[in-house]
C-alpha distance (Angstrom), angle and dihedral (degrees) to the residues before:
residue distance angle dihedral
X1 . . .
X2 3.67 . .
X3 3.82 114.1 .
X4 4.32 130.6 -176.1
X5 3.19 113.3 -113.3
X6 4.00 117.8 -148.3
X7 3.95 125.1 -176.0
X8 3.11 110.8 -72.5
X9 4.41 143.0 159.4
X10 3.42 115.4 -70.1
X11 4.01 120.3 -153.1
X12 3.64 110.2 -130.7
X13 3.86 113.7 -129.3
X14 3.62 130.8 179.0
X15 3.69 131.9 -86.6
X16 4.17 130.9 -90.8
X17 3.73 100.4 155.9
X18 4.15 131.1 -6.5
X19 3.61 129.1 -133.6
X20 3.67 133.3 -126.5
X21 4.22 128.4 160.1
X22 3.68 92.7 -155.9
X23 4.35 126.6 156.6
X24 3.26 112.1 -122.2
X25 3.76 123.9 -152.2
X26 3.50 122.5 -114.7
X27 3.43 135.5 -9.1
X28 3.77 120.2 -23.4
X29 3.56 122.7 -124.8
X30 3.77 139.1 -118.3
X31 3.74 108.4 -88.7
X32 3.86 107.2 -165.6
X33 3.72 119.8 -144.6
X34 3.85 122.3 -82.4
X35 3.77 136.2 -147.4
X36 3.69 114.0 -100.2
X37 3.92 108.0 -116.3
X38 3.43 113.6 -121.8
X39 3.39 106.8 -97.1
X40 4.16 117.1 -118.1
X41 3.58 137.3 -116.7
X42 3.74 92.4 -105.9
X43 4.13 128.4 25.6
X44 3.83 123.2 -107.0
X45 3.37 119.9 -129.9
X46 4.13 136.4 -131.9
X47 3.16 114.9 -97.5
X48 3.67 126.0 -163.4
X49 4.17 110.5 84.3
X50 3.84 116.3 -110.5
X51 3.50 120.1 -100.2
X52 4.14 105.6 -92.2
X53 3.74 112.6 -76.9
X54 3.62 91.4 13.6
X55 3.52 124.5 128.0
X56 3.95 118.6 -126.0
X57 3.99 118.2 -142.5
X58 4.01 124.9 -173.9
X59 3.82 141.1 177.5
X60 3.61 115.9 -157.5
X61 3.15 94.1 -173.6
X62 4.28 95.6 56.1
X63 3.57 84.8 35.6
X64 4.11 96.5 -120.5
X65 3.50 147.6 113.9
X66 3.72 130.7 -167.2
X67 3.95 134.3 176.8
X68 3.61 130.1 -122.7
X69 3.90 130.2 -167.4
X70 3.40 127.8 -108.2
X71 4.06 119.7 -90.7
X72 4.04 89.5 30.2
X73 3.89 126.8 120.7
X74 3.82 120.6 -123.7
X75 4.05 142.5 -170.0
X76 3.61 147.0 168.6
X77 4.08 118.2 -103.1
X78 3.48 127.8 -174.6
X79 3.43 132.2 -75.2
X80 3.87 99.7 33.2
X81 3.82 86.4 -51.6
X82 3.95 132.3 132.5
X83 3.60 130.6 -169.0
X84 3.95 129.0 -144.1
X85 3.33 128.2 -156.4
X86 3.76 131.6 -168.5
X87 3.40 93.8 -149.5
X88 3.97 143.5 31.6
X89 3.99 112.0 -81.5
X90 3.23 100.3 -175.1
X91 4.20 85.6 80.5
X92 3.52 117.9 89.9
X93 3.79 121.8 -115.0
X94 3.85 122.7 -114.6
X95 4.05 103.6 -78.7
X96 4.44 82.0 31.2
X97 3.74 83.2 -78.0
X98 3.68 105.1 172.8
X99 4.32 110.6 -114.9
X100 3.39 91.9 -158.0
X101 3.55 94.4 107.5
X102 3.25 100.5 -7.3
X103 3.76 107.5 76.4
X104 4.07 120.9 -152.9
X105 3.48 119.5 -102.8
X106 4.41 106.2 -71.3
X107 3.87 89.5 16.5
X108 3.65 127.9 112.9
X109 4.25 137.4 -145.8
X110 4.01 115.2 -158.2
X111 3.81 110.0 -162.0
X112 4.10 119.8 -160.9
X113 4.08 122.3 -168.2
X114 3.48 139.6 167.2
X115 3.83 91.7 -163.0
X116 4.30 116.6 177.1
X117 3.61 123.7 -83.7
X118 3.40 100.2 -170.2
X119 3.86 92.7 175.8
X120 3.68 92.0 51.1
X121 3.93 83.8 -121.6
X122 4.13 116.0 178.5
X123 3.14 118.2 -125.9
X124 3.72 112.4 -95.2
X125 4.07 79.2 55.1
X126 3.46 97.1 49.2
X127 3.80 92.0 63.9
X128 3.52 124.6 24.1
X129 3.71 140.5 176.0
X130 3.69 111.8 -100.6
X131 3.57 114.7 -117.2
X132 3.04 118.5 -130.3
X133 4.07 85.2 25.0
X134 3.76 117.7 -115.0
X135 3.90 117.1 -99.3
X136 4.17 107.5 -98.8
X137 4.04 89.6 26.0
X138 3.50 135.0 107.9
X139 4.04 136.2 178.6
X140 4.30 95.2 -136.5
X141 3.80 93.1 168.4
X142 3.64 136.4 11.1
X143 3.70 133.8 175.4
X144 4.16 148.8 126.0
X145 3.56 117.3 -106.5
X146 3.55 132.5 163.7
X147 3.56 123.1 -110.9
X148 4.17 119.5 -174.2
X149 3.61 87.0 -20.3
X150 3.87 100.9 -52.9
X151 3.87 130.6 118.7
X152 3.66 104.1 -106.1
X153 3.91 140.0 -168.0
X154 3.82 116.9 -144.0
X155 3.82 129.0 -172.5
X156 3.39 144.7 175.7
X157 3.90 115.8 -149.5
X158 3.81 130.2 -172.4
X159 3.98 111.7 -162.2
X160 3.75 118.2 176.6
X161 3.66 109.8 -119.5
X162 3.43 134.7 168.8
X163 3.80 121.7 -71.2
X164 3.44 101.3 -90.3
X165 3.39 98.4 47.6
X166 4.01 103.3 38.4
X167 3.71 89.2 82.2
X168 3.93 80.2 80.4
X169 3.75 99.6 62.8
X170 2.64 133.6 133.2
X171 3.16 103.1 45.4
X172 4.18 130.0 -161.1
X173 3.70 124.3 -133.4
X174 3.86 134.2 177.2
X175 3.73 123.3 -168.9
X176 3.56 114.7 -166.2
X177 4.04 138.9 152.2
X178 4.08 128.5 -116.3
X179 3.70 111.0 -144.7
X180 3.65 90.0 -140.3
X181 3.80 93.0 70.5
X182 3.52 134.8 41.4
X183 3.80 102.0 -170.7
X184 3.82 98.8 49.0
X185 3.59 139.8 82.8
X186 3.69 128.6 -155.5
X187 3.64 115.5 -145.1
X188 3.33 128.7 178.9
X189 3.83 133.4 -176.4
X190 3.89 141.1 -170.7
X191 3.87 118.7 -159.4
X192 3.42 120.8 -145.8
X193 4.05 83.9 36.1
X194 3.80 86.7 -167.6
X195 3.82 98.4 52.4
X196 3.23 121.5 138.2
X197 3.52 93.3 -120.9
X198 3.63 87.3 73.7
X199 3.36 104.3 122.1
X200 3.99 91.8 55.1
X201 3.69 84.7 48.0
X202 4.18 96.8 58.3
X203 3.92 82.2 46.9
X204 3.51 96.4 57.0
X205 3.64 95.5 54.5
X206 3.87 98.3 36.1
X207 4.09 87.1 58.5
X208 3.74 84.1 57.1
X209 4.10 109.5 115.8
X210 3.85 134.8 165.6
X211 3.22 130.5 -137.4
X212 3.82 137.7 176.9
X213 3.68 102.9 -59.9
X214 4.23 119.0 -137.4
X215 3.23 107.8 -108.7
X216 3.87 137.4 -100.2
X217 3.77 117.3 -90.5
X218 4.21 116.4 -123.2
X219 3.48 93.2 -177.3
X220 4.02 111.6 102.2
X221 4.01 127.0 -147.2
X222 3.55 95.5 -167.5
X223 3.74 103.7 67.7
X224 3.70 119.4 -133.4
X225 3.93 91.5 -102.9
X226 4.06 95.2 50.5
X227 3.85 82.8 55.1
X228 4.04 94.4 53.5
X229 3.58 93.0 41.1
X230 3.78 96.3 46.8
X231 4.27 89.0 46.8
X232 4.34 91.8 47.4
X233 3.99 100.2 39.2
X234 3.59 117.5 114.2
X235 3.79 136.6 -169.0
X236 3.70 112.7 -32.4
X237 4.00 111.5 -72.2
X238 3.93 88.0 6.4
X239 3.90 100.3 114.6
X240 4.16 113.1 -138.6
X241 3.74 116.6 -91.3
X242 3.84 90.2 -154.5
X243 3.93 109.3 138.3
X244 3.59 92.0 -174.8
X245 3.76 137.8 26.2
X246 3.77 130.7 -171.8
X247 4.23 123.1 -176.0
X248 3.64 111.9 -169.1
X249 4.69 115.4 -179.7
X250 3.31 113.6 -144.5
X251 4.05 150.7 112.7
X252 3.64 124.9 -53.8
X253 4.24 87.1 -121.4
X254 3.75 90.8 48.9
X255 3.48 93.3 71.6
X256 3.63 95.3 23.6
X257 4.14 87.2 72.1
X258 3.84 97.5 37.5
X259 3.85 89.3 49.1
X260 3.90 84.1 57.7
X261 4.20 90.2 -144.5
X262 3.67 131.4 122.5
X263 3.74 127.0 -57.3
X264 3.80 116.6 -109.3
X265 3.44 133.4 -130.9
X266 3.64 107.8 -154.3
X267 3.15 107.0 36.6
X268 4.08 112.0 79.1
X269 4.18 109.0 -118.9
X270 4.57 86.6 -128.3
X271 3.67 95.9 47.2
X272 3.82 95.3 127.5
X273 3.65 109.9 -130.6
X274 4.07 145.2 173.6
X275 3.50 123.1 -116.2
X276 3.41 128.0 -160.9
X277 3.69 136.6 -169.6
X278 3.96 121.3 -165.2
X279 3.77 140.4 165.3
X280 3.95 125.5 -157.8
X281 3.59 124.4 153.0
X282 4.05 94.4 -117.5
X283 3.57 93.6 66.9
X284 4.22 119.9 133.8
X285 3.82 141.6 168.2
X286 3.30 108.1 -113.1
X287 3.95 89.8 -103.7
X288 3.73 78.2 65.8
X289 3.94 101.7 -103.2
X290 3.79 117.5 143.8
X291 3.90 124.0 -110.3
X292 3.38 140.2 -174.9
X293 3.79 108.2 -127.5
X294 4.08 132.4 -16.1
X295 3.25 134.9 -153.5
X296 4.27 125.9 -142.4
X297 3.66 118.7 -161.2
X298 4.39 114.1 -161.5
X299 3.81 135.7 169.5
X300 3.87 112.2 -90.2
X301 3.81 88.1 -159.8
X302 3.17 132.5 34.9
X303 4.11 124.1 -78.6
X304 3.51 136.3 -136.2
X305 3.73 119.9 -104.7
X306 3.90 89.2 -99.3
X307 3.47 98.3 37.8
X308 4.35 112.5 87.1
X309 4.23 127.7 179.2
X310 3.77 118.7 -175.4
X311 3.42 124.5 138.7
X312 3.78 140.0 162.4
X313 3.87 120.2 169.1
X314 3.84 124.8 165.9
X315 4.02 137.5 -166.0
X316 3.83 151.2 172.6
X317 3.67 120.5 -99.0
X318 3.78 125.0 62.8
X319 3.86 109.1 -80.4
X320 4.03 126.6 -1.9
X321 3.67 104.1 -85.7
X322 3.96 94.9 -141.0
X323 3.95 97.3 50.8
X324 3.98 94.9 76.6
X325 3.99 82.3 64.0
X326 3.34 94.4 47.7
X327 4.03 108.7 107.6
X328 3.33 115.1 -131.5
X329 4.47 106.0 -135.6
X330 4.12 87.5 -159.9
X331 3.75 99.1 56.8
């Protein structure tokens, strides 16, 4: 649920990591990929107070905080992420255009994500220029700053879009690391780039800091059985044909890389999750055609409102090759 934001006090907590959006000059190096700390019993917290009137939002869990002005509009995303908004989405555009992501003419949308980098990439890797460039797309602005003390890649891109939607190009994007994880990536973008709201924009994300994030939860609340039973059951009264059933506990990007499929973008890669592994001879795609065994993936704990898990794939073959390497977290 979106929710206004008005000035308000701000408790002052004590530093992990400071924040500066800062150009560099020259050409930023090569950071190589670092272990993720183990995480501690307790989170840190940010440090640095908010600017007055400001408005201070954290995620333990991503190990952040950033700062948002007074008057703006702000929500959770997925992934650890948070959006701001400098005005109120939930009123339709001109035409009942949606706002949502689309903001009126002078207004701005600040976008925050801690999406996977599975390749622990840096960030002038994670993103790069295509070459040749892609028809309707053009590099307006590049540079390295430093945002709350980490190398970081900024760009401006211009895309042509449709009418209604070109008054959001270009677009703004930073790519930087947290030193708390190893396998993600924060991004962040502004659309319209060249609002003029700018200035509130680059002080948004240069209050951004990390901090030692808590850490994840391995303890289920849906038991191993509820997880089965939920993945086999049939219609009402029809009892499950299953003839055999497999629960494995682990994190969402375990199985997302043994599965071999693409990576999401909603769902976080440490939501802890059940997967189970059945065959029954009444099995089907959901175009209808027959398979051998599926496999259901579900929260074990419960999510956050913009947080979802529900999967259901299917194949040929007698058992999914990759689930006997799947570790189980509750053995």
């Amino acid at each position: 649920m979106i929710r206004f934001v008005a000035a308000a006090a701000v408790v002052i907590a004590t530093l992990s990591c400071g924040s500066t959006l800062s150009e560099q000059d020259g050409q930023a190096g090569t950071a190589g990929a670092r272990t993720t700390p183990a995480p501690a019993a307790t989170p840190g917290t940010p440090a640095v107070s908010p600017t007055t009137g400001w408005v201070r939002i954290r995620d333990d869990a991503g190990g952040w905080s950033m700062d948002m002005p007074p008057g703006w509009f702000e929500r959770a995303a997925p992934q650890h992420g948070h959006e701001f908004r400098s005005y109120d989405p939930s009123i339709p555009l001109p035409g009942n255009y949606s706002s949502e992501y689309l903001p009126p003419a002078g207004q701005v949308v600040v976008r925050m994500q801690m999406q996977q980098n599975v390749d622990r990439l840096d960030a002038a890797t994670f993103f790069k220029e295509p070459d040749p460039p892609a028809p309707g797309v053009e590099v307006r602005e590049r540079k390295h700053v430093t945002v709350a003390g980490q190398q970081t890649e900024f760009w401006s891109l211009w895309r042509s879009q449709p009418a209604q939607l070109q008054r959001n190009e270009p677009m703004h994007w930073w790519y930087l690391r947290s030193p708390f994880f190893d396998d993600r990536m924060v991004v962040i973008y502004a659309a319209p780039g060249e609002s003029p709201l700018r200035s509130e924009v680059e002080r948004i994300v240069g209050s951004l800091q990390f901090y030692q994030p808590a850490p994840v939860s391995l303890v289920p609340t849906v038991s191993r059985q509820e997880a089965m039973d939920r993945a086999v059951s049939g219609p009402p009264g029809k009892p499950s044909t299953a003839t055999r059933v497999e629960a494995k506990l682990t994190l969402y990007k375990n199985w997302e890389r043994l599965q071999g499929g693409s990576r999401s973008f909603s769902t976080d890669p440490d939501t802890l999750v059940w997967v189970v592994a059945y065959v029954a001879p009444d099995i089907t795609t959901r175009h209808g055609d027959p398979c051998a065994w599926a496999v259901g993936v579900s929260a074990a704990r419960p999510l956050a409102p913009v947080e979802g898990v529900g999967v259901f794939q299917c194949g040929p073959g007698t058992w999914p090759a990759w689930f006997d390497q799947l570790v189980d977290l509750d053995k």
